[in-house]
Structure formats: C-alpha cells, structure tokens
ROZA-910594 format. One line per field, with one value per atom (N, C-alpha, C): residue number from 1; atom name; x, y, z. Coordinates in steps of 0.1 Angstrom, whole numbers, plus 5000, padded with zeros to 4 digits. Atoms other than C-alpha are relative to their C-alpha. Layout:
% residues N
k = (NUM:...)
a = (CA:...)
xx = (X:...)
yy = (Y:...)
zz = (Z:...)
This chain:
% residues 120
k = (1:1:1:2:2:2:3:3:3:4:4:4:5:5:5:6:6:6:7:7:7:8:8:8:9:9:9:10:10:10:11:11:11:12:12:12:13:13:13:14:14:14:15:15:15:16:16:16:17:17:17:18:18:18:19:19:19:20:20:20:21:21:21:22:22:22:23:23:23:24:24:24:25:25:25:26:26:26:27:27:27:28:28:28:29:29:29:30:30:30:31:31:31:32:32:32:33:33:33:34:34:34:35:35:35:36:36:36:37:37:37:38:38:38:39:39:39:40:40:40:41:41:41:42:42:42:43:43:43:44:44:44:45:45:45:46:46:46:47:47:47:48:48:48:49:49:49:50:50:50:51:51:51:52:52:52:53:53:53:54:54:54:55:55:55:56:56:56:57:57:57:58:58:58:59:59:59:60:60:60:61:61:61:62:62:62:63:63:63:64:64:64:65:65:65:66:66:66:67:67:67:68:68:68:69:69:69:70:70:70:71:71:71:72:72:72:73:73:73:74:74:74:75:75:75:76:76:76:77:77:77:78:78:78:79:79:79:80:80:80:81:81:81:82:82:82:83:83:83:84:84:84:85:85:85:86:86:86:87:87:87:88:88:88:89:89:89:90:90:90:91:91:91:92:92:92:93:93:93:94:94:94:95:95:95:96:96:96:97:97:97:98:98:98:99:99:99:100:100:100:101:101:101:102:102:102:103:103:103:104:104:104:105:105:105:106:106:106:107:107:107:108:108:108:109:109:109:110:110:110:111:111:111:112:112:112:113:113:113:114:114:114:115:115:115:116:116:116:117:117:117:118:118:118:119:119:119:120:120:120)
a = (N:CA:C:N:CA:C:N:CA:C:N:CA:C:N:CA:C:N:CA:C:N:CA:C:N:CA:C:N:CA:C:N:CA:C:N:CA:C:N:CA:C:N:CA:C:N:CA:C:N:CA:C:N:CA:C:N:CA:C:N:CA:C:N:CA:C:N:CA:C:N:CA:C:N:CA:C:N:CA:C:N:CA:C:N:CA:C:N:CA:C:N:CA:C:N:CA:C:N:CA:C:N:CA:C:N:CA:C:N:CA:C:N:CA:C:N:CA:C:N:CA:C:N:CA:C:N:CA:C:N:CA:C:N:CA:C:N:CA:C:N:CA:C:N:CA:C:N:CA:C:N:CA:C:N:CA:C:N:CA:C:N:CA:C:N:CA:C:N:CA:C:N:CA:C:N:CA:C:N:CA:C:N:CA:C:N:CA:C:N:CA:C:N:CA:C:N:CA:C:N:CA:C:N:CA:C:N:CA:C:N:CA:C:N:CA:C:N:CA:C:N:CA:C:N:CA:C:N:CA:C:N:CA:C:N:CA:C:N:CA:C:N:CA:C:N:CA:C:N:CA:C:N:CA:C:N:CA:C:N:CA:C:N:CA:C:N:CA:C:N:CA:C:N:CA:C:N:CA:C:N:CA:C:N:CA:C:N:CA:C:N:CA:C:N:CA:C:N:CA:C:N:CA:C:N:CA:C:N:CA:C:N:CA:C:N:CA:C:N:CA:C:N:CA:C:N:CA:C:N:CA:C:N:CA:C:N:CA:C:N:CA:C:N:CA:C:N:CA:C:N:CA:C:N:CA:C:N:CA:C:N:CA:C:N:CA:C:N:CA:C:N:CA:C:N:CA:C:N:CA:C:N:CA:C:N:CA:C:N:CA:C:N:CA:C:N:CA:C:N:CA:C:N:CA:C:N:CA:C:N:CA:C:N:CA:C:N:CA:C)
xx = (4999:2199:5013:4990:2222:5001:4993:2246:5006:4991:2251:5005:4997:2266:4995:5005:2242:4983:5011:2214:5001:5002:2202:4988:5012:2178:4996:5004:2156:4984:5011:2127:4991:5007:2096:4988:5009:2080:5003:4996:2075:4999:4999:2080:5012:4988:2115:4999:4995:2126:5013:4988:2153:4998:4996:2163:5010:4989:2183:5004:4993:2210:5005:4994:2222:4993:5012:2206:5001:4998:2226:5004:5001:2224:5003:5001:2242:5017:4991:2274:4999:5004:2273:5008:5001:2291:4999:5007:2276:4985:5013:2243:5003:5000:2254:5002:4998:2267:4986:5014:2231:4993:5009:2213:5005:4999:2234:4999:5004:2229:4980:5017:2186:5002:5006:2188:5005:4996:2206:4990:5010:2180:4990:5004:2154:4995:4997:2167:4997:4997:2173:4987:5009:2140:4988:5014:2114:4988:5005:2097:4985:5012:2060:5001:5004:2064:5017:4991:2097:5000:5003:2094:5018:4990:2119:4996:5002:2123:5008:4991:2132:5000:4999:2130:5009:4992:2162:5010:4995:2169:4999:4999:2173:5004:4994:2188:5003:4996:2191:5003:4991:2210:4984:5009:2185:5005:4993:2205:4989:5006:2183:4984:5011:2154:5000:5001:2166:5005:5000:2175:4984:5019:2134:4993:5009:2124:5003:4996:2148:4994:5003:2139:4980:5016:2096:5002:5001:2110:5003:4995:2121:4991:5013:2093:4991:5007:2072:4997:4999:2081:4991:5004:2062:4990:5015:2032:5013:4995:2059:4996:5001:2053:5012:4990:2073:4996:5005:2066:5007:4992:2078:4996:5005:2075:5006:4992:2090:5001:4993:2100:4993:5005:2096:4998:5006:2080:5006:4994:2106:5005:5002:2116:4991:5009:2086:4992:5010:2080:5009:4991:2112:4989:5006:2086:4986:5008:2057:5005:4995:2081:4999:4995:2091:4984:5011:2054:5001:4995:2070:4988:5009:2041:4986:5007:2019:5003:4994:2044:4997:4997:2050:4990:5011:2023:5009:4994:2035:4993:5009:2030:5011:4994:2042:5010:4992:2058:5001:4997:2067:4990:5014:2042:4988:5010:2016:4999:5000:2028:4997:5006:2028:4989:5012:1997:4986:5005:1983:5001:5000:2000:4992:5006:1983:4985:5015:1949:4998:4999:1954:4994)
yy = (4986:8173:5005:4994:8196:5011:4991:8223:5010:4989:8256:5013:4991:8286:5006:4989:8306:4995:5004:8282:4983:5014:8246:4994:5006:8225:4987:5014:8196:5000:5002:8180:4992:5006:8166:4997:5002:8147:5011:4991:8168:5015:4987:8199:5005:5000:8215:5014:4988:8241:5003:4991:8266:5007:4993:8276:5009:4993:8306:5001:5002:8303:5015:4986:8339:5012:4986:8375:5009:4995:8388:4995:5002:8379:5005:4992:8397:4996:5005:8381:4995:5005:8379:4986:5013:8345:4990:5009:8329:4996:5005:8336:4993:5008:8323:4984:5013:8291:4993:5005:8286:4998:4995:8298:4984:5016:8262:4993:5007:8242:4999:4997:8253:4989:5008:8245:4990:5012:8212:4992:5009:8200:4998:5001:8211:4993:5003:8198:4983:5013:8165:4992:4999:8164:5000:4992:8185:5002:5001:8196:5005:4983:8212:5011:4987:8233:5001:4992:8256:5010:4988:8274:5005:4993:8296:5010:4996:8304:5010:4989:8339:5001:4996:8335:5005:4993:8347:5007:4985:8369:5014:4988:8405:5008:4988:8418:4990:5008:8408:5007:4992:8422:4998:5005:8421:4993:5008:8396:4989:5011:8373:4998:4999:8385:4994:5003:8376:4983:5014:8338:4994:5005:8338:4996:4998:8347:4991:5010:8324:4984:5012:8296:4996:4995:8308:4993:4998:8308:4979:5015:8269:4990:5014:8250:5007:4989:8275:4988:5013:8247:4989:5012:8219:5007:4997:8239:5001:5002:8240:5016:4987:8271:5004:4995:8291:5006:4996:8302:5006:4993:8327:4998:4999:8322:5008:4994:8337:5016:4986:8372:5011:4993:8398:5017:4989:8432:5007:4993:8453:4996:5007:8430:5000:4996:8427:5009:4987:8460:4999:4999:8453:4993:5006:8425:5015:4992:8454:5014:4989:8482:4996:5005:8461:4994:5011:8442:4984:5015:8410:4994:5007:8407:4995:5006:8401:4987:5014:8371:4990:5013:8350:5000:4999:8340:4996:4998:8346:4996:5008:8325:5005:4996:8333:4989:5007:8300:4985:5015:8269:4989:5005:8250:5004:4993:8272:5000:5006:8271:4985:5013:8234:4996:5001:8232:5007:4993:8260:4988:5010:8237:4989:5017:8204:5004:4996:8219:5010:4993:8233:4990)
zz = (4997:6183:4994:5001:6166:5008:4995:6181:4993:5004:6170:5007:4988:6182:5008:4993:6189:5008:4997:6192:4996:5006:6186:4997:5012:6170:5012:4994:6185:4991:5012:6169:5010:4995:6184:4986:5013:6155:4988:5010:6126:5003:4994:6146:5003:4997:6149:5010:4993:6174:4999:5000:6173:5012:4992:6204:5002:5002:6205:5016:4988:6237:5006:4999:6234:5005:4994:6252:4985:5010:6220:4985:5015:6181:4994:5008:6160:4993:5007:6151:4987:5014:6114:4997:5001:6113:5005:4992:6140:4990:5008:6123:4985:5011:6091:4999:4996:6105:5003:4997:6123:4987:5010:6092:4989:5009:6071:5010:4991:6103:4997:5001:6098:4986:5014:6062:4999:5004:6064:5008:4992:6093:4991:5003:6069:4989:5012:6038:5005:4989:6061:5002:4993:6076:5000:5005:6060:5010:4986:6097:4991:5004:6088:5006:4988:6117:5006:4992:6127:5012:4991:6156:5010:4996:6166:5015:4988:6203:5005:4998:6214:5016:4985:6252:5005:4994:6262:4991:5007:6237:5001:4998:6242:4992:5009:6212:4988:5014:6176:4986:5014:6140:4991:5012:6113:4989:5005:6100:4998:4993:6123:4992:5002:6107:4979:5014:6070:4999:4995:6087:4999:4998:6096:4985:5012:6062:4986:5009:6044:5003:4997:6063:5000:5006:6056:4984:5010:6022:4994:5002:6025:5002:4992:6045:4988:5007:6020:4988:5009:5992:4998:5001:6005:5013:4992:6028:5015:4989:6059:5006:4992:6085:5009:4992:6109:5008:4988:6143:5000:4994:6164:5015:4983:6204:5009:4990:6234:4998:5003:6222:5009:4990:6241:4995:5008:6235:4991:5007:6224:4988:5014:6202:4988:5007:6187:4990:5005:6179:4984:5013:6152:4985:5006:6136:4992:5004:6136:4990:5008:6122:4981:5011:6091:4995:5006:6090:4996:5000:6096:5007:4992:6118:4996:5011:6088:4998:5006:6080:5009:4991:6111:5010:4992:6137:5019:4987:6173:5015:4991:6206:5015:4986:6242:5007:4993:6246:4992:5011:6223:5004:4999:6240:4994:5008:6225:4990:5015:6193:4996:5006:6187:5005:5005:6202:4988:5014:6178:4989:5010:6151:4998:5000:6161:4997:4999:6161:4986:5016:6124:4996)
C-alpha cells in the first residue's frame, strides 16, 4: 500500500483503489504529488480497474478532475478503466456540468464497483 497526502492506494488483485482521506481537495501540490504516486502504481502495476473513492469527500479543485482524466488516459493504453464510487450528490452534479458523466461509470460504494468489474 502506498501513502499519499491526500489519499492512498491499495490493490486487491488487479483492481486498485484510491481512497481519498480528505472532506477537502484542492491543494494544488498535494494533488500533484498523488497524481505521480497514481502514475507510478500504474506504471508498476498496470491495474485493469482504478476506482477512485469519493466517500468522505466534500469538496474538490478541478484539478482533481484533470487527475481522473489523466489517469482514464493511462489504463486507456492497454483496455484499463476507471471508476468513480462514493461521491456524493453535489459533487456529482460537477461530473454532469462538464459531461464527465459520459466518461466515468459511477457506483455508490467500491464494493459495487469491483463487483460491476468482475461481471464484465
């Protein structure tokens, strides 16, 4: 398991999670540090499945949102995906503004996603 500032990584098989630890996200070089922590796991690794867990987040830069899309843009390479779980409405609506909600497929709880995944 790695440790980053604002969040950390763990892997169950070829499944990784990002758990974000923070209510608020928006430190531009917190997120940048996470953002080379992601890409060295996946460089590392090569997960199929990233799921990024928003449960006790409350607030995030659209920094966070150009982290999601880079890391889309990586597993992307070799057929890899990218989840979104936890997030909570208001949130959300950031993904629906932009039409991110086109991109990423969204689960109520990391459990759900990797079973979605498994049954792909």
């Amino acid at each position: 398991m790695v440790e980053e500032t604002i969040g950390q990584i763990s892997s169950e098989g070829d499944v990784a999670i990002v758990t974000f630890r923070k209510g608020s996200i928006s430190n531009v070089e917190d997120i940048s540090i996470t953002a080379e922590h992601i890409a060295g796991f996946i460089e590392a690794n090569r997960p199929r499945l990233v799921i990024f867990d928003f449960k006790d987040v409350k607030f995030f830069s659209s920094r966070v949102l150009g982290l999601l899309l880079e890391t889309r843009a990586s597993l992307s390479t070799y057929s890899g995906e990218v989840f979104i779980s936890g997030i909570n409405p208001q949130l959300h609506r950031v993904f629906k503004i932009t039409n991110l909600d086109q991109v990423f497929d969204f689960f109520p709880d990391t459990e759900s996603a990797i079973k979605a995944q498994r049954s792909i």
